[in-house]
N, C-alpha and C positions, 0 to 999 in steps of 0.2 A: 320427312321426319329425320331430326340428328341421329349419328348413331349413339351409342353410348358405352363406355368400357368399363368397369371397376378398376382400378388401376390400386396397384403392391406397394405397400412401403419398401423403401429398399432394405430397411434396415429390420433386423428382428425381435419381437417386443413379446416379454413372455411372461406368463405369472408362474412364479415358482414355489413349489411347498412341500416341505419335509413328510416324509411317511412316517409312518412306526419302524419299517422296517430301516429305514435310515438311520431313525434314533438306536436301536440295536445295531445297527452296524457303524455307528460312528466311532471313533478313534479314543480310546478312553483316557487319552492323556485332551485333548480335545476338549470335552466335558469338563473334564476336572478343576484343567484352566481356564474355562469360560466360566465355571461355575463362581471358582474364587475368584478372577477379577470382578464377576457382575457384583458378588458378595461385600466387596471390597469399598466398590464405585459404591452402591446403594448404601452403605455405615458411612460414607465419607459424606454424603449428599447429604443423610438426616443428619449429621450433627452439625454441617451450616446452618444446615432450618433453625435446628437448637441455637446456634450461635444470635442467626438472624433473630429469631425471636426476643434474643436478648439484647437486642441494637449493639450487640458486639461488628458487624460487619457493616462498614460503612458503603450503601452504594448499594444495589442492585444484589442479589441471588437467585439469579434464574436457576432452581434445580432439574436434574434431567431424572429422577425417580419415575420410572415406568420407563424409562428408552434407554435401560440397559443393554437391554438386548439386540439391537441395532449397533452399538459398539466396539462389545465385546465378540459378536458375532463377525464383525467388518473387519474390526482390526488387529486380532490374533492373526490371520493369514500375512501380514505384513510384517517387512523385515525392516530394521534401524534404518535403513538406507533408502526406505519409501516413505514419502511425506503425505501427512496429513492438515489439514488448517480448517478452523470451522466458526461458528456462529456464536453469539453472547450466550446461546446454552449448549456449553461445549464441555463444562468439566468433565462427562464421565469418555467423551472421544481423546480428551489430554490425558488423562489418566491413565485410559487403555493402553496409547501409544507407548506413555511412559512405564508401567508398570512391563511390557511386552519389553522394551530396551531392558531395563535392569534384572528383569527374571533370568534366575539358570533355568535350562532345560532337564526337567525333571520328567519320568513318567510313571502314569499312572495314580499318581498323587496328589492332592489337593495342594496348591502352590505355597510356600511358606513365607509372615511376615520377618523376611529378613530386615538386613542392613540398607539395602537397597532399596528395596519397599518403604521402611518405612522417613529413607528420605522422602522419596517421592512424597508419601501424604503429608511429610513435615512442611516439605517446600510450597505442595503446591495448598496446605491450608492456609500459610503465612501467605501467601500472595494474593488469595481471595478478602484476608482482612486484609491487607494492603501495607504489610510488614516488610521490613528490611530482607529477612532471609529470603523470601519469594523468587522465583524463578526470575519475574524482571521487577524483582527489589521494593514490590508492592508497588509500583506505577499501573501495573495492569489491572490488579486487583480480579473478580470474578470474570471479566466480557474479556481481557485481553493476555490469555497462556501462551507462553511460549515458551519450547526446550529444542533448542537447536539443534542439539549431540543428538535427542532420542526421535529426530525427522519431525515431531512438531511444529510446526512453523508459525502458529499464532491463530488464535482465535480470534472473531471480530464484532465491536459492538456495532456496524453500521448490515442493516439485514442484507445479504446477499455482495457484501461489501469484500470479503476475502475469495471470492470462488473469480477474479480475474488474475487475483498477484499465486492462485494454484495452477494457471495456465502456463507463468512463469515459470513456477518449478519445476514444471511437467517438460516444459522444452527445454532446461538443462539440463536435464534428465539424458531425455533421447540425445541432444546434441553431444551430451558428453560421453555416449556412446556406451550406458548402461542399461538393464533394463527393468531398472527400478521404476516406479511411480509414484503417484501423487492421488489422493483420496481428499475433495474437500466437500466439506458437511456444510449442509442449509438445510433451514424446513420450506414449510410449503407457503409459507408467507413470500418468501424469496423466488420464489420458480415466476412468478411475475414482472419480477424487476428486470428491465433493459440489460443492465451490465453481466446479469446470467443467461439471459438468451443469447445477446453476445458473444456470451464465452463460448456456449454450446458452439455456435457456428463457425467460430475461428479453432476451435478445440480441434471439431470435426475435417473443417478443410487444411490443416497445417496436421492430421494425427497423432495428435498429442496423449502419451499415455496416464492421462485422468479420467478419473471414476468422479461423476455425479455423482454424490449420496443426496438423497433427498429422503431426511427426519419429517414426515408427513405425519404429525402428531395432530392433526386437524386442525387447530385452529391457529390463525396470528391473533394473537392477546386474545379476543374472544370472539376475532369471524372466525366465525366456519368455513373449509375450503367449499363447502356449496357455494358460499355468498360471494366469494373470490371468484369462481369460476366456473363456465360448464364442462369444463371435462376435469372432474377430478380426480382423474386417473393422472396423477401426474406428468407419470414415465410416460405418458404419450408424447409428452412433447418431443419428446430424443429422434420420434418418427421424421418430423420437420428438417431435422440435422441430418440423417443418416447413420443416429447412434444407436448401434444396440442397449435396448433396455431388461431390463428385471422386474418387475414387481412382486414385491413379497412379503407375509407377514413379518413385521417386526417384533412382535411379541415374541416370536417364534427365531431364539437365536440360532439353533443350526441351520434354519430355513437360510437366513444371512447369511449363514456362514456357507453352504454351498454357492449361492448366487455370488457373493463376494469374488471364490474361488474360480468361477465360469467366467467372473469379469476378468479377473486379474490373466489369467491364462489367456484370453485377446488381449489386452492390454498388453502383455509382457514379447508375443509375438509379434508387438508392431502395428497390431492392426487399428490404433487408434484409440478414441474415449468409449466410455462406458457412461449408463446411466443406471444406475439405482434407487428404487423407490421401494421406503419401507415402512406399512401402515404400522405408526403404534401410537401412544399415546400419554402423556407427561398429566401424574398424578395430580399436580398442583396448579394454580396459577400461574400467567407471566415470571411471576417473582414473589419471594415469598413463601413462608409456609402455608397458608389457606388452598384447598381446593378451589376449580372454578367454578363447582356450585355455588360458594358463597357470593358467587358476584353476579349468578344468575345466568350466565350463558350457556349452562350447560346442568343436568340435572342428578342428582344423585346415583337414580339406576343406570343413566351411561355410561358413568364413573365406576359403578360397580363389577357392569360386565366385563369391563376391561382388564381390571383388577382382578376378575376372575382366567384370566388369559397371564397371569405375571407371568414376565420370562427369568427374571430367580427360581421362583413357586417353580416351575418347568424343567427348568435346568436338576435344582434339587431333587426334584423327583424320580425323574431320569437317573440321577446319578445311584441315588440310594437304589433303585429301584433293579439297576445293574450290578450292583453291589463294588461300588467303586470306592465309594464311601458309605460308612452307615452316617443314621440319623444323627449319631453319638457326636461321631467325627464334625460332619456338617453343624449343626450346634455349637461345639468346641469353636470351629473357626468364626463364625459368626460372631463369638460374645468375646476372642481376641482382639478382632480389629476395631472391635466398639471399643474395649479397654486402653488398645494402642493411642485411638484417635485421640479422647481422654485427657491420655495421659500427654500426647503430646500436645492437644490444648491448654491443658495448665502450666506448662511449661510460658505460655503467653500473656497470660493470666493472673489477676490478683484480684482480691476482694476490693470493692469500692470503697472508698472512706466516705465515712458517714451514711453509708448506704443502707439497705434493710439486708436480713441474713442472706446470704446466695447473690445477691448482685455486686458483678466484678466487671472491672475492665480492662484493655490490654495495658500491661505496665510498660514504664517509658521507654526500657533501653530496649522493647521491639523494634518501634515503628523505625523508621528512615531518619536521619538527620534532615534536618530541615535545610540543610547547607547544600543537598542535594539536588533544591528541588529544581535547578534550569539546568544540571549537570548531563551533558548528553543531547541539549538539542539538536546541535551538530558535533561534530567529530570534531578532533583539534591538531588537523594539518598535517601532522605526523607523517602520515603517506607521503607529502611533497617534500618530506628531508633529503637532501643531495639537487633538488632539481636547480636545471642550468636556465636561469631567471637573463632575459634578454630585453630591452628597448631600443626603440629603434636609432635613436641618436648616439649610442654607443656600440651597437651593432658592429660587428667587427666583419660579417660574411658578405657576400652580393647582397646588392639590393638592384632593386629596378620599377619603375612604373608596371603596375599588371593590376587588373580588373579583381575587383574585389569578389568576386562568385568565382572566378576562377581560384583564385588563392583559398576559399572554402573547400572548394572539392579535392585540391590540392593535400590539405593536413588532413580531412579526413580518410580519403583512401590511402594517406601515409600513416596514419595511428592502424588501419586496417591493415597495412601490410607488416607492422611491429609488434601487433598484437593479435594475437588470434580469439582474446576474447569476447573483442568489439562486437556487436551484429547491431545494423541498421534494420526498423522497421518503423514503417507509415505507408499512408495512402500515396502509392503510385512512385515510390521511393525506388523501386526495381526498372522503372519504363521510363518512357521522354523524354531518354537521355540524360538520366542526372534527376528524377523527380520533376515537379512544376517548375520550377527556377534552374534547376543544375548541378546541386547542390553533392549530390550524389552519382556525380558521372563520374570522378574515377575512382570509388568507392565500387561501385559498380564492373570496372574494370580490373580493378585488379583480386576483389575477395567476392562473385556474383553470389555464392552461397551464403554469403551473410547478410546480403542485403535483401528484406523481405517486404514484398508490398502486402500492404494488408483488407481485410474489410474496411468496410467506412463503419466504424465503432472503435469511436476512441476512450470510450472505456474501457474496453478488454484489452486493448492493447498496451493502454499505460498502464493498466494495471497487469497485463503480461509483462511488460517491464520493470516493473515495480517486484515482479515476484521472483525476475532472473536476477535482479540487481537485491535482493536478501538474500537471494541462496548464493550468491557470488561466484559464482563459475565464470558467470558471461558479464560483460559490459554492455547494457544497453542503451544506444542510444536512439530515441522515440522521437520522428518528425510529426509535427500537427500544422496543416497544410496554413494555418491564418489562427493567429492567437487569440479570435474569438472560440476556439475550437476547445478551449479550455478550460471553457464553464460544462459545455459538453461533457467534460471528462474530470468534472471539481471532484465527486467523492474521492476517485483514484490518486489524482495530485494532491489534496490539501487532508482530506482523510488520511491518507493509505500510506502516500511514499513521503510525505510532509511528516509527519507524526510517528512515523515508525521506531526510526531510530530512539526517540524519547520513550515512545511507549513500551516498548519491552526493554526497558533498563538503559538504556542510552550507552547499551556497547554495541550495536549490529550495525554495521557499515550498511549504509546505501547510495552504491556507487551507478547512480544512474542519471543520465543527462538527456534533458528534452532541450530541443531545439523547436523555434516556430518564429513566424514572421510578421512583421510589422507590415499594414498595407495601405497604412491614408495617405491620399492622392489617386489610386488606383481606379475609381470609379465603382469598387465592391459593394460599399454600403454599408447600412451600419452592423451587420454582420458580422464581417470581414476585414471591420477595419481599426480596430481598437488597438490601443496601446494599455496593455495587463500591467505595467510595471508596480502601479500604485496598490494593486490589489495583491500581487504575487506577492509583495515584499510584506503582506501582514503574513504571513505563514511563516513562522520562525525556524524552520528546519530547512526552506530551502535555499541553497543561492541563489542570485540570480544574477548574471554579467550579457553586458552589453557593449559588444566591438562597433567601435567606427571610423576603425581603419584596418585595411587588408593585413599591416604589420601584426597590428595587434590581435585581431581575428588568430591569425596560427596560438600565438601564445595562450591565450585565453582559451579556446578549445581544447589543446592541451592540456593546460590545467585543470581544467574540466572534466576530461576523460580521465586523470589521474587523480581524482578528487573521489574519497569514499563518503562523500555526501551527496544527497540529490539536486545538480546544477540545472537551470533552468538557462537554456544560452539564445538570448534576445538576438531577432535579426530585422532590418528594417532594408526593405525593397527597394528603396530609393538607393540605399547603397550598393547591392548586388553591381549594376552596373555601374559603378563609381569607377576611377580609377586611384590607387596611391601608393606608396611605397610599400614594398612588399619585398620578402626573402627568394632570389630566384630558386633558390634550392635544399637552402637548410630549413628542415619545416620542425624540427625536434626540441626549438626553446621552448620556452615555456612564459608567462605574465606573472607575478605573483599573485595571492588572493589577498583581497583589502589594497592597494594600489591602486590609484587613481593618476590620470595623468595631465600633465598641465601644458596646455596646448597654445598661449600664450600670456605674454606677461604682462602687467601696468602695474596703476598708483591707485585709480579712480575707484573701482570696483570688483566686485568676484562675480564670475558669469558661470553657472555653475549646470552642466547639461551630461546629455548621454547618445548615445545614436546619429540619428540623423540631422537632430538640430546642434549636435555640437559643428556641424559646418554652417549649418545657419546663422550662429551664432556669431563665426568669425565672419560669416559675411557682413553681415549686419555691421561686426563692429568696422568693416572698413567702410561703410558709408555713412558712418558715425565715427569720424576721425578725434573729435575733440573730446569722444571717453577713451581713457585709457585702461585697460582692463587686463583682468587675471580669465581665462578661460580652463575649467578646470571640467574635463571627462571624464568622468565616475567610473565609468568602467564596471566597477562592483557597485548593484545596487542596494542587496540586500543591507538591512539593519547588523549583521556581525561583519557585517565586510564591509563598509564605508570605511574611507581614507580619512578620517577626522585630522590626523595631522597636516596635508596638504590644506584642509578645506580650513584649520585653525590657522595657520601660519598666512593663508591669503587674505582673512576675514581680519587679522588683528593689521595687516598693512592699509588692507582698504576702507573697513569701516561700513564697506556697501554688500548686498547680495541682492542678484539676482540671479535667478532658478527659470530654466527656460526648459519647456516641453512639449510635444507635440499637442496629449492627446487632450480628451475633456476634463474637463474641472473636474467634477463629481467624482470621478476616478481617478484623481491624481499623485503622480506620486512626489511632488514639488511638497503637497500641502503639509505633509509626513515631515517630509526633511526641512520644511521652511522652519515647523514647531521646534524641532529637535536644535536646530540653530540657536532660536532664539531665547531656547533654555541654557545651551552651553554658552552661548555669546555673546550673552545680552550687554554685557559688559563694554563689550570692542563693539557692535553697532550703534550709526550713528540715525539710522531709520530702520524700519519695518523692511521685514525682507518683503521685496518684491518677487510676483511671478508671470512668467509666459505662460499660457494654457491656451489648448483650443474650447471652443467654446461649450456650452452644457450640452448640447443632444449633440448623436453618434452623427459623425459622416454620415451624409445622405448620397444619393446614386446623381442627382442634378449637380454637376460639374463646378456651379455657382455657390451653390449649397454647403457642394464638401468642400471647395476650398473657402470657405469663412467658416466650418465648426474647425477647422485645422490652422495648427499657429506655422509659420514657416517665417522664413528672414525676415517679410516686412513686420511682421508682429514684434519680433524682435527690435527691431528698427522702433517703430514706434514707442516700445519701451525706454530703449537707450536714449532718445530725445527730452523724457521725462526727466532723464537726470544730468542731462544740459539744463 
């Protein structure tokens, strides 16, 4: 017979609930300001519904009406210098945060609509209709708040999509040796998703001071967490990680608000994340003012008994009932913030023309200029003023043959020992001497603490970098072992840190740079072996550069790490071990951004590459002696950084182009820039641009196989004969 054991979670998971005698002893300035923020949040909520009902708000209004008290409860204990980030229904946790920044500490008194206040409701209703005044200028509009100064860090419409860039914040937190923290909000739709379990486990093995909140308002749109899952105790999952949990009514905002203050008290000692789950439940629909009875997932008397638990109703009760405020008082302030909101509504406001009595819409000089609307994709360089811009033909220092993997590890653990904000993390980036290539060997030696290996979830990671690189303390730079790894991690890259800087107003720097590597030839497969360039470059926010020469590797990385945009820095395997001219010692130039470089000259043609086939390409041409050609390496591949002047000035000589790349057709990114040519150039070409590609399906793992889906010299060759 086995034996058998019951075996401990290690971690502690509790359900927690407020008594009477708590409610009596709680703190009467406590009360008073949970009462008037929930007060507050709930006039601001109905008058979107009002607005929404009147197709005044373009887009989505997820209201949070009935999950006051989960916010108000969580986020009173929190100081300006603790962040929070949350979900597409997030206004009443934006609110909280912000109203808790702008409030003076008053006691015992119900909180008053100041000046401060009632920016806040001005700002943040303009940015729900997606007005100029808005916190990010009406881009974000309802799914995407964000207020920097008051720890805000942004809401997010992709479900469970912000709780990896709050791991972020949570470790520049600790690393910056405060002991503030980070609170990100999801419902129970989210506790499902990959890139949150993720976080849970890197949260927990790294001790990162974040709090789980988990909004478990029952349903995603209209399953029910029965239908999602069997344990729908949520907080149990935190068991799995090692995270202390809470479970606790939400209705019930002191109950939050002591469990809040049990988290934060571990959290603030170091000892790691927290998770909190708090049943309550969102009177309305996904979106919209209608209940979800009307759509039938749920039935009237459910909605009622809930209702019968309001945590306003609660609060107010309590407080009258202590006599903190009378009925009178409580009254008064309620039918203020309705007049406020109002009032500051018509402010936006005008009747329609030709319309019937009462129907208005927003008049012109709110919204945003339309001149606006690509302003802030990326940043505009500004950072790089003063830098000492180098090439290698005028290089003025040593030079010498040296291996091109070496000369990598070289600037990066030189950026590492000049800047203390750098920190390296990926899988295995700490071991092997330098990661799987080497890449990080003397990064490694000379900053060991900044260099972090991580799980294998390259979600949470790049989305942990994504959240170090918005809150800007740290510079992260995220290895992914093979750039197939970055479909793995699309929400994070093309969602999150692609889109960010636009989405909340197009002023928040994202100073983060991912590195990953090129692998056909390798024998990987098709996996492992793709070339992103053609896909990376439709994402309009990020760079993307690609070295292929060790000189230029230092430069380019450089300006990379000194770029407050999110750089993407292409590496192809074939060159690691290459060798070529390289700086013996000065690693601190810099490449410009948009420079492209021209690697040899003719009459006949323009050869136009990046990477590894920009040497295929010179091979090529010398066994193709009777083309004479322009060889031009991009360098920069993204759309705002292409060299258009180099590429114009060689295309009005020659008349010809050809565009040579490794990877498959279907993915390329030749076919992009062939268009884009032939719309600027049509003029000066005397044919159709030609292209190199490997063939349509991925490298395969037969030797034979992968080298015919991959283009290399002879392909190239074979093209240059075409124009003999």
């Amino acid at each position: 017979m086995p034996t058998r054991e019951n075996l401990v979670p290690a971690a502690d998971w509790a359900q927690l609930a407020a008594s009477a005698g708590d409610w009596d002893a709680a703190d009467p300035d406590l009360l008073v300001r949970m009462l008037g923020l929930a007060m507050w949040i709930r006039s601001f909520e109905e008058y979107v519904l009002e607005l929404a009902g009147q197709g005044l708000i373009h887009g989505p209004a997820h209201s949070s009406i009935g999950q006051e008290g989960g916010a108000v409860g969580s986020i009173l204990p929190l100081r300006s210098d603790d962040y929070v980030n949350g979900s597409h229904r997030g206004h009443h946790q934006f609110l909280a945060k912000a109203f808790g920044h702008v409030m003076p500490a008053k006691s015992g008194v119900l909180p008053e609509l100041d000046d401060g206040v009632r920016t806040v409701l001005r700002r943040t209703l303009a940015e729900i209709c997606g007005l100029a005044e808005g916190y990010c200028r009406g881009r974000g509009g309802s799914m995407h708040l964000r207020w920097r100064e008051a720890g805000a860090m942004g809401t997010n419409a992709i479900v469970g999509g912000g709780v990896p860039q709050a791991a972020g914040f949570a470790f520049n937190q600790s690393r910056a040796g405060t002991d503030a923290v980070t609170v990100t909000y999801f419902g129970d739709g989210a506790v499902n998703i990959g890139s949150v379990l993720e976080t849970f486990n890197l949260a927990a093995a790294w001790r990162l001071p974040l709090c789980f909140f988990i909004e478990n308002n029952q349903y995603a749109v209209s399953t029910s967490v029965a239908e999602a899952t069997a344990e729908p105790r949520l907080s149990a999952r935190g068991l799995g990680f090692g995270i202390p949990s809470w479970r606790v009514d939400g209705m019930d905002p002191l109950a939050v608000n002591l469990a809040m203050n049990e988290a934060l008290d571990h959290m603030r000692a170091g000892h790691g994340p927290t998770i909190i789950e708090a049943d309550l439940y969102r009177y309305f629909h996904q979106n919209g003012p209608y209940p979800g009875s009307a759509f039938g997932y749920r039935d009237k008397a459910e909605e009622q008994a809930w209702r019968d638990r309001d945590p306003v109703d609660q609060l107010r009760a309590h407080v009258v009932r202590r006599g903190l405020a009378s009925a009178e008082d409580v009254g008064a302030a309620h039918d203020e913030v309705v007049r406020v909101l109002h009032e500051i509504g018509e402010t936006f406001l005008e009747p329609l023309p030709g319309g019937k009595p009462g129907q208005r819409r927003i008049i012109e000089s709110a919204w945003p200029d339309t001149d606006f609307v690509d302003v802030g994709v990326r940043g505009d360089l500004s950072e790089l003023a003063g830098s000492r811009y180098e090439e290698a033909d005028t290089f003025s220092g040593e030079l010498a043959d040296r291996r091109f993997i070496d000369v990598a590890s070289d600037v990066l653990g030189r950026r590492m020992e000049t800047d203390e904000r750098v920190v390296v993390l990926g899988e295995d980036v700490h071991r092997l001497k330098g990661g799987t290539n080497g890449v990080t060997r003397r990064a490694i030696e000379v900053a060991p603490g900044r260099v972090l290996g991580t799980p294998i979830s390259e979600n949470a990671f790049a989305g942990l970098g994504g959240g170090m690189a918005l809150d800007g303390r740290f510079r992260p730079v995220v290895e992914f072992m093979y750039a197939d790894f970055m479909w793995v991690a699309a929400d994070q890259l093309f969602n999150q840190i692609a889109k960010a800087r636009h989405m909340f107003g197009g002023e928040s720097p994202v100073p983060f740079v991912l590195r990953s590597k090129l692998a056909a030839g390798t024998g990987y497969g098709s996996q492992h072996t793709m070339d992103p360039a053609g896909i990376l470059t439709t994402a309009a926010g990020l760079r993307v550069v690609a070295p292929s020469t060790p000189f230029d590797y230092v430069g380019l990385m450089n300006t990379a790490l000194a770029c407050a945009d999110p750089v993407v820095v292409l590496e192809h395997v074939d060159l690691y071990t290459s060798t070529g001219t390289a700086p013996v010692s000065d690693l601190d130039y810099r490449i410009p951004v948009g420079k492209a470089a021209l690697r040899r000259e003719g009459t006949d043609l323009t050869v136009i590459s990046y990477l590894s086939m920009v040497g295929h390409s010179l091979e090529a041409l010398d066994q193709v002696p009777e083309v004479s050609a322009d060889v031009i390496d991009l360098r920069w591949l993204d759309r705002a950084s292409l060299d258009w002047d180099t590429i114009e000035r060689s295309v009005q000589k020659t008349n010809r182009v050809l565009i040579v790349e490794q990877g498959a057709i279907g993915t390329s990114y030749g076919a992009r820039l062939a268009d884009e040519i032939q719309r600027r150039l049509f003029d000066w070409l005397d044919a159709p641009v030609e292209r190199v590609t490997g063939g349509e399906a991925s490298p395969s793992i037969s030797k034979v196989l992968e080298r015919a889906a991959i283009a290399r010299t002879e392909e190239v060759v074979t093209a240059l004969r075409r124009f003999v």
